[in-house]
TORKOL-4160 file (C-alpha; in steps of 0.2 Angstrom, whole numbers, padded with zeros to 4 digits, m for minus):
280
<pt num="1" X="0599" Y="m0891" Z="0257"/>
<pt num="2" X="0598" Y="m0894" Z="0275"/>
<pt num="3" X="0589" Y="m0881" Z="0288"/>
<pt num="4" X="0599" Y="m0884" Z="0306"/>
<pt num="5" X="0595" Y="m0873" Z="0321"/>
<pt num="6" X="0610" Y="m0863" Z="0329"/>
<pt num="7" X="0607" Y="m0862" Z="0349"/>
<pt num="8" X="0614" Y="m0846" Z="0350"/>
<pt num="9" X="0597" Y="m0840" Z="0345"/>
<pt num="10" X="0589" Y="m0845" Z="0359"/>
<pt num="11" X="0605" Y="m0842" Z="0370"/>
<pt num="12" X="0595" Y="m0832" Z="0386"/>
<pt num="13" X="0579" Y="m0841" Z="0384"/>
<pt num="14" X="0580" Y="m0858" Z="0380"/>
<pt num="15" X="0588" Y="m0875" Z="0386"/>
<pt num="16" X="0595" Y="m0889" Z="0375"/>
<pt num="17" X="0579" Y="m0900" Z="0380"/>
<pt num="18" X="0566" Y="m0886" Z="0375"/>
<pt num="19" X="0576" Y="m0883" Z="0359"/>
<pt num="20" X="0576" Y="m0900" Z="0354"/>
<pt num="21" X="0557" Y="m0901" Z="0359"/>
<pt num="22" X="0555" Y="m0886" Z="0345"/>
<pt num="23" X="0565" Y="m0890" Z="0334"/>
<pt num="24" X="0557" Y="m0905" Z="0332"/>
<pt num="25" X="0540" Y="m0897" Z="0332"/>
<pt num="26" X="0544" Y="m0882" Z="0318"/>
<pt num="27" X="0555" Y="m0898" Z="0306"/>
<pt num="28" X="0574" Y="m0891" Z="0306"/>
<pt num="29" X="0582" Y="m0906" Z="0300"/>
<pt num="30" X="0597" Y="m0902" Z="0312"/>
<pt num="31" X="0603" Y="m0892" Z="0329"/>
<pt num="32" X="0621" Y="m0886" Z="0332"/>
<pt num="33" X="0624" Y="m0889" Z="0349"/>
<pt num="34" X="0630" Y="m0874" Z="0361"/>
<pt num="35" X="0646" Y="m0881" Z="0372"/>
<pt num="36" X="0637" Y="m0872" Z="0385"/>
<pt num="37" X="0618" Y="m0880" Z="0386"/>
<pt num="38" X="0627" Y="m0897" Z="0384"/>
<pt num="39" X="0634" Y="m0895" Z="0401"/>
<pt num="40" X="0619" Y="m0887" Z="0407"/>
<pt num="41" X="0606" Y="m0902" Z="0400"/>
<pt num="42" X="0620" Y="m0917" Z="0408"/>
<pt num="43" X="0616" Y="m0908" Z="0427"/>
<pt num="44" X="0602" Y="m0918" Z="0425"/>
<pt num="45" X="0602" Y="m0928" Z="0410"/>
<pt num="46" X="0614" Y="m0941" Z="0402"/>
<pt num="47" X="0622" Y="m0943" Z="0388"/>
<pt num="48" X="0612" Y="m0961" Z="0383"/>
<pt num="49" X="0595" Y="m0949" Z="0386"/>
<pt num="50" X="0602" Y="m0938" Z="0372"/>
<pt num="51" X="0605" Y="m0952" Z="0361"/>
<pt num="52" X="0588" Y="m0960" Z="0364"/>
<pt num="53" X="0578" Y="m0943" Z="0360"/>
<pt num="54" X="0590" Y="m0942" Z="0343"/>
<pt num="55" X="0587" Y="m0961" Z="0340"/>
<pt num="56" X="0565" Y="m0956" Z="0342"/>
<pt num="57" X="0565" Y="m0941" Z="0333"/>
<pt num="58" X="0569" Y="m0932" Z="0315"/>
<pt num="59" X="0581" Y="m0919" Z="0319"/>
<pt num="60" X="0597" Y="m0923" Z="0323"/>
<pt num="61" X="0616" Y="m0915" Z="0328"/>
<pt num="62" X="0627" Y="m0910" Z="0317"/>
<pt num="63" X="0639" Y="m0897" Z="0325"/>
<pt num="64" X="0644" Y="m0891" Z="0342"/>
<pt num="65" X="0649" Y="m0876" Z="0347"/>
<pt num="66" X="0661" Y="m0869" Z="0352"/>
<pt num="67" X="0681" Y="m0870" Z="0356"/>
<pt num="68" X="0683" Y="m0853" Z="0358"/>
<pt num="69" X="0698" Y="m0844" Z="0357"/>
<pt num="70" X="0711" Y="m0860" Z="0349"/>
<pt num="71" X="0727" Y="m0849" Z="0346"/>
<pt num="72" X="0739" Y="m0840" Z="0359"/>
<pt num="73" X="0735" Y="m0848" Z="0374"/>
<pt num="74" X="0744" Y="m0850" Z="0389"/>
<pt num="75" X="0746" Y="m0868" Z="0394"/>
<pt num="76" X="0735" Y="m0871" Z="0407"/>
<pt num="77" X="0720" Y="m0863" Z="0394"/>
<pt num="78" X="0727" Y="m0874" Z="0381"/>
<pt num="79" X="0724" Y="m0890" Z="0394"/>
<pt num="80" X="0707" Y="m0885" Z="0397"/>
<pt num="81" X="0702" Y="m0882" Z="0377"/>
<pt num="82" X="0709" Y="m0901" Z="0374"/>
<pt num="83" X="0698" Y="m0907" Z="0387"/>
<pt num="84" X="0682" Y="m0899" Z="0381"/>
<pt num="85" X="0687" Y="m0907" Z="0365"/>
<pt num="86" X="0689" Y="m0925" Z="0371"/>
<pt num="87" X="0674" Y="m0921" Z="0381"/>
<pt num="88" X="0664" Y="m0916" Z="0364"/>
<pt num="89" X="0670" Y="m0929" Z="0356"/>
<pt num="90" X="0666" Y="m0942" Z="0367"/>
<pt num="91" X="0648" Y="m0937" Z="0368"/>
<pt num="92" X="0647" Y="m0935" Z="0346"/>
<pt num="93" X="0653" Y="m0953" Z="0346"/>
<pt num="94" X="0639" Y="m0956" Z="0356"/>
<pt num="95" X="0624" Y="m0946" Z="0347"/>
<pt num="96" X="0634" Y="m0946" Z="0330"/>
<pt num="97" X="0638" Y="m0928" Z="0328"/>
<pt num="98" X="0656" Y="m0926" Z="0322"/>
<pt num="99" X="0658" Y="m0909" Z="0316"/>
<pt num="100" X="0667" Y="m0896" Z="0329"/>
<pt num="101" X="0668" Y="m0876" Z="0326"/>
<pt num="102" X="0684" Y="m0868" Z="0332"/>
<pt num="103" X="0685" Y="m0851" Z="0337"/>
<pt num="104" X="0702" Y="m0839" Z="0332"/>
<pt num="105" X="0706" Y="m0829" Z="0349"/>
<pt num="106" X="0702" Y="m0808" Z="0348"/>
<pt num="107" X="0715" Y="m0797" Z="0355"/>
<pt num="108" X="0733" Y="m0802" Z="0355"/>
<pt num="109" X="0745" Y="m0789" Z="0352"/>
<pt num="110" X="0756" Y="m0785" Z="0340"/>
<pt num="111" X="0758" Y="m0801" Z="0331"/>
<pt num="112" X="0760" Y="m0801" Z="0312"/>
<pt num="113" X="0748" Y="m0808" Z="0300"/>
<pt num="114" X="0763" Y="m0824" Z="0296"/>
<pt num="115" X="0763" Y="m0827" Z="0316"/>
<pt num="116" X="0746" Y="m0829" Z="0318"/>
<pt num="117" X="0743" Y="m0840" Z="0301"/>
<pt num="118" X="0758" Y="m0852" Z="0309"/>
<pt num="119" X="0751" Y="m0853" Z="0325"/>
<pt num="120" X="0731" Y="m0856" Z="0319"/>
<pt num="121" X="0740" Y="m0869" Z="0306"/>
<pt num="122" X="0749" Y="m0878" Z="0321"/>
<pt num="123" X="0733" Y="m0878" Z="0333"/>
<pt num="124" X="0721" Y="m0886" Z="0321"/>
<pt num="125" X="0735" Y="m0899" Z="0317"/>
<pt num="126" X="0734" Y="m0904" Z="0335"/>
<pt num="127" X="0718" Y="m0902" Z="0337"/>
<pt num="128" X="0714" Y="m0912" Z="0322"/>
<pt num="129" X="0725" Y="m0926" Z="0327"/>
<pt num="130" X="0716" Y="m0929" Z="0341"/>
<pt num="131" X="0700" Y="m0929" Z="0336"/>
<pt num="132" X="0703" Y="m0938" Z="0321"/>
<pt num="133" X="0701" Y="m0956" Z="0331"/>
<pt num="134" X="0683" Y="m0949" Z="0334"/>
<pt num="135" X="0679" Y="m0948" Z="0315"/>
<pt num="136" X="0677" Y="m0928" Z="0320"/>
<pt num="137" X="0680" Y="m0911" Z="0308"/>
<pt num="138" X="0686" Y="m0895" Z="0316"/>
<pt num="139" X="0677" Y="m0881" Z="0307"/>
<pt num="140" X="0687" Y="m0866" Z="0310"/>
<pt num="141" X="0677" Y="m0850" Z="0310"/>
<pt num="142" X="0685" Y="m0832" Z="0307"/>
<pt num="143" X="0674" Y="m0818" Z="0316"/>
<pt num="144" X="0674" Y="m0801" Z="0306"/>
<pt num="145" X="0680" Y="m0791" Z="0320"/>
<pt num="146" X="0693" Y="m0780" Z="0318"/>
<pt num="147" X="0703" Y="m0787" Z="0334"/>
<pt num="148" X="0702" Y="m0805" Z="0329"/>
<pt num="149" X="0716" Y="m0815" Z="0323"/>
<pt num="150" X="0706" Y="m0822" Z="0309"/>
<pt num="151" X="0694" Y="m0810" Z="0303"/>
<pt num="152" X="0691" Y="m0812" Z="0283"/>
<pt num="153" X="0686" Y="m0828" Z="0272"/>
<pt num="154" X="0704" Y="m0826" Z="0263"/>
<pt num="155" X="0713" Y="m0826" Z="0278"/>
<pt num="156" X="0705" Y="m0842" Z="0286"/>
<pt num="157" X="0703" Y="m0852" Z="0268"/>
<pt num="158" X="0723" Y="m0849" Z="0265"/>
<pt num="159" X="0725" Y="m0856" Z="0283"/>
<pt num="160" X="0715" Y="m0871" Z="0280"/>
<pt num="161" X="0722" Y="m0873" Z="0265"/>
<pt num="162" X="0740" Y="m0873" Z="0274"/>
<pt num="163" X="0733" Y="m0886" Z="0285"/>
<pt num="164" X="0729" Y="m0897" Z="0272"/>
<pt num="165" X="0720" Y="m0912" Z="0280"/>
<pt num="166" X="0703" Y="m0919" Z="0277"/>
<pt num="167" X="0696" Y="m0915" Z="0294"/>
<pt num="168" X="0697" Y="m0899" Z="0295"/>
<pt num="169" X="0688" Y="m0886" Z="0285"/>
<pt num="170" X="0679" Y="m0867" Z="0289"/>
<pt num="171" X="0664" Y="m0860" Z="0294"/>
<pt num="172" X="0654" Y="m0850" Z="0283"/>
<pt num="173" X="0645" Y="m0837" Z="0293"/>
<pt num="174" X="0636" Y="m0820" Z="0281"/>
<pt num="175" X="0635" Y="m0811" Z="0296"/>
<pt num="176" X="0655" Y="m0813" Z="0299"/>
<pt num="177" X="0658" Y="m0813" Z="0279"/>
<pt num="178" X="0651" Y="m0796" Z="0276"/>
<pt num="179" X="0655" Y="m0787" Z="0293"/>
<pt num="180" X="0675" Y="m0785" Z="0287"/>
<pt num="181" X="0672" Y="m0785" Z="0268"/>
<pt num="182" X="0676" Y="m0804" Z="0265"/>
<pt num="183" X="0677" Y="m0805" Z="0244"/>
<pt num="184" X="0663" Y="m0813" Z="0234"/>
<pt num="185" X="0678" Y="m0819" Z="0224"/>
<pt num="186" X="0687" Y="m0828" Z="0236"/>
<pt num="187" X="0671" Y="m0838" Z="0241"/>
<pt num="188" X="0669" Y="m0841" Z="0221"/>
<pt num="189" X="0685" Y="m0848" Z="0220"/>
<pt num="190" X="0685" Y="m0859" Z="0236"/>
<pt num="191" X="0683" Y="m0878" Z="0237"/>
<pt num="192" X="0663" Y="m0882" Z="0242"/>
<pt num="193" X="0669" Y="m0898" Z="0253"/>
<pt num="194" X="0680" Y="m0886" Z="0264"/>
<pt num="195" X="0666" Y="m0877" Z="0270"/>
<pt num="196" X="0660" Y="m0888" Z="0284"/>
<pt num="197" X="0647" Y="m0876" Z="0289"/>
<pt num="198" X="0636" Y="m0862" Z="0283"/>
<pt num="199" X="0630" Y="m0849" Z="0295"/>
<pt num="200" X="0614" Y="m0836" Z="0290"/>
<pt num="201" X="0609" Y="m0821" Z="0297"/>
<pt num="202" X="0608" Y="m0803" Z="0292"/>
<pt num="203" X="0613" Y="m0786" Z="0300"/>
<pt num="204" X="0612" Y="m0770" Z="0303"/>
<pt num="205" X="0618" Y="m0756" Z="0290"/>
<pt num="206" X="0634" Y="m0751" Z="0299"/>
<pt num="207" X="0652" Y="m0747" Z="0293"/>
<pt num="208" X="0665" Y="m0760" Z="0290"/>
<pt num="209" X="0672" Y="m0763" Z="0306"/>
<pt num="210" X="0657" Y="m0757" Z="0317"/>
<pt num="211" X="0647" Y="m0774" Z="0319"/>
<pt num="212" X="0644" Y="m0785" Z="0332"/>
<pt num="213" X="0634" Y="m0798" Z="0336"/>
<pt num="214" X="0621" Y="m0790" Z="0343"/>
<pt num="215" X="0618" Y="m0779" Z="0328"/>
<pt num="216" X="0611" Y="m0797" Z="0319"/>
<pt num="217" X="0592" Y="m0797" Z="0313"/>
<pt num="218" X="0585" Y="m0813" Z="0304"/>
<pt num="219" X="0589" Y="m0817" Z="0285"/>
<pt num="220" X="0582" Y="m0803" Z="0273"/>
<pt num="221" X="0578" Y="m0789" Z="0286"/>
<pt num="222" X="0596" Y="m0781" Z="0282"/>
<pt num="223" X="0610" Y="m0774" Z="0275"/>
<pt num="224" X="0622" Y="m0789" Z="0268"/>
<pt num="225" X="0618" Y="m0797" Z="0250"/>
<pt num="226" X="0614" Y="m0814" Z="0257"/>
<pt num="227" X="0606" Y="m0818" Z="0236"/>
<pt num="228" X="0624" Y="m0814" Z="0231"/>
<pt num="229" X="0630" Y="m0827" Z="0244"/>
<pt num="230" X="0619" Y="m0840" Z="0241"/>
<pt num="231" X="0618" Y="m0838" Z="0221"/>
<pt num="232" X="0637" Y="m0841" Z="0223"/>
<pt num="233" X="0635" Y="m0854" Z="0235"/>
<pt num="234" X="0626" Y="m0864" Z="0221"/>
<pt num="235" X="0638" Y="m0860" Z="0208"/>
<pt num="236" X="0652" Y="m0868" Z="0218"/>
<pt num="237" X="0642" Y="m0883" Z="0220"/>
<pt num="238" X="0637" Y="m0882" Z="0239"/>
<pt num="239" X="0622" Y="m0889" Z="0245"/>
<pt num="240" X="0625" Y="m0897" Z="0261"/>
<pt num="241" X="0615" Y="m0889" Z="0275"/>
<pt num="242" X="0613" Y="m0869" Z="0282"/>
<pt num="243" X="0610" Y="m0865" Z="0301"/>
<pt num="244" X="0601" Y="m0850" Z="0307"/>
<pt num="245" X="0612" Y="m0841" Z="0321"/>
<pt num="246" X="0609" Y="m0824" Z="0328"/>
<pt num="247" X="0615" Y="m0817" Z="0344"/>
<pt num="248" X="0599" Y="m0803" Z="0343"/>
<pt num="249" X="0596" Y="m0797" Z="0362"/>
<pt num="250" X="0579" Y="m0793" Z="0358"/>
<pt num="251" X="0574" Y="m0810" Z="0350"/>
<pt num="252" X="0579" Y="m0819" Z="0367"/>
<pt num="253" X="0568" Y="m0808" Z="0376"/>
<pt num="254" X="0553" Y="m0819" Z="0365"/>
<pt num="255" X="0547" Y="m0833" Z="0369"/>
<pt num="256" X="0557" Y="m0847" Z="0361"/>
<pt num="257" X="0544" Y="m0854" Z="0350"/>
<pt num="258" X="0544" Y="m0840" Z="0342"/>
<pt num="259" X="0560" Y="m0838" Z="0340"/>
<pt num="260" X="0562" Y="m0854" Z="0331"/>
<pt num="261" X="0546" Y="m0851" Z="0321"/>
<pt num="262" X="0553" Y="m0837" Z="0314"/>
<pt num="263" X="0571" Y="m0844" Z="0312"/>
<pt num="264" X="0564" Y="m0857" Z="0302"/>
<pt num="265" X="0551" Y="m0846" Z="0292"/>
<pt num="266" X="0566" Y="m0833" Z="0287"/>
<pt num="267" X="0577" Y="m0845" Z="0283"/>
<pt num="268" X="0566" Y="m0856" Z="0271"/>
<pt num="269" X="0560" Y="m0841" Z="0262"/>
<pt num="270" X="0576" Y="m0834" Z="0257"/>
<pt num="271" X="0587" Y="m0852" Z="0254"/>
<pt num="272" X="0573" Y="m0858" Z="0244"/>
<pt num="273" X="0574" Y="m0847" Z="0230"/>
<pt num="274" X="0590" Y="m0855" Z="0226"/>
<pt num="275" X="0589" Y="m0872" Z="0234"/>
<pt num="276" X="0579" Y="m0885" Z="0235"/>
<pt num="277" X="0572" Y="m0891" Z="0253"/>
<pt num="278" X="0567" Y="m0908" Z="0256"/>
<pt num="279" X="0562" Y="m0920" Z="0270"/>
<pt num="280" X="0571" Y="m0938" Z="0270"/>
């Protein structure tokens, strides 16, 4: 198993640059990359700089994030959502990173539970035909809000499922899985090559329906049975990498080395006792 870094961790005190720099420093073997800091790091960086510092150094990309909000959208937001993903696309064929996380949209009425899996299964077709000259997955992630389209593992594995093509899969995220009462055996009876990524974090002990982001704390400090997840995990034959993301407002008031020292600390600790962690 794979230890990758997720840079909303560091979202309010860290740039791409420094991430990369600590990453490095503490051994993940790979960084998701916030749509966000990409833009912020090519202000005054380029893309070829990016690829040299991956070329020079062990850690390398293996996600971005995000194309928030995919489904429902008006058409001039539907325009800008296939730009950012030509524009992420043309910067993984650069720096080889070819996995994209998608993001259902929160809030849209009335609509039934039949619309919103044919309209999720028609954007990811489009989104996937386009980035499949790229050699480039779309990951879509369900969030376990109440108002999100896409908010349990079941729901979002029927729609990929639905969808049916090899470059597009889910995200895995505990934090999401446990906040609406995902089922353990809906993740036992799933296909380990369509998760495309795995999230780990932990939460606060709050009724179903009640969490939010910033109710996060690392792997192990909380209330969702993240042994159950990763025992399964293993019986299904996964094993391909696991990143650390947490949207804790009092972790991005620490320093971001320590952040990413004890991201990686955490995270070892608890995936180790089911998997094993090796170095290339």
């Amino acid at each position: 198993m794979k230890i990758a870094f997720n840079e909303a961790t560091t979202l309010k005190n860290s740039t791409l640059k420094r991430d990369l720099e600590l990453c490095e420093k503490y051994g993940y073997d790979f960084i998701e990359i916030r749509l966000d800091k990409l833009k912020e790091y090519f202000i005054h960086h380029t893309v070829e700089e990016l690829k040299t510092f991956f070329e020079n150094h062990y850690i390398k990309p293996y996600a971005f994030n995000a194309l928030e909000f995919i489904t429902f959208r008006d058409q001039e937001g539907y325009e800008q959502l296939k730009s950012d993903l030509q524009f992420l696309c043309e910067v993984g064929e650069v720096i080889d990173c070819k996995t994209i996380i998608a993001v259902p949209t929160f809030d849209i009425g009335d609509y039934t539970k039949t619309k919103i899996k044919e309209e999720t299964v028609r954007v990811l077709h489009e989104l996937a035909q386009l980035a499949e000259p790229y050699g480039v997955r779309i990951a879509l992630e369900f969030c376990g809000y109440p108002n999100c389209s896409v908010n349990t593992f079941a729901q979002a594995y029927d729609i990929v499922r639905e969808v049916n093509r090899h470059n597009v899969g889910l995200v895995l995220d505990c934090f999401h899985f446990h906040a609406m009462n995902s089922r353990i055996e809906d993740l036992r009876a799933a296909d380990p090559t369509k998760i495309f990524v795995f999230h780990i974090d932990d939460c606060e002990d709050l009724p179903v329906g009640a969490l939010r982001d910033h109710h996060r704390v690392w792997p192990g400090d909380g209330a969702i049975d993240l042994e159950q997840i990763l025992r399964t995990l293993k019986d299904i034959g996964y094993n391909e990498m696991v990143s650390i993301e947490l949207f804790r407002p009092e972790y991005w008031e620490w320093d971001a080395e320590k952040t990413i020292q004890v991201a990686k600390e955490k995270t070892e600790k608890l995936v180790n006792r089911y998997f094993k962690i090796e170095r290339v």
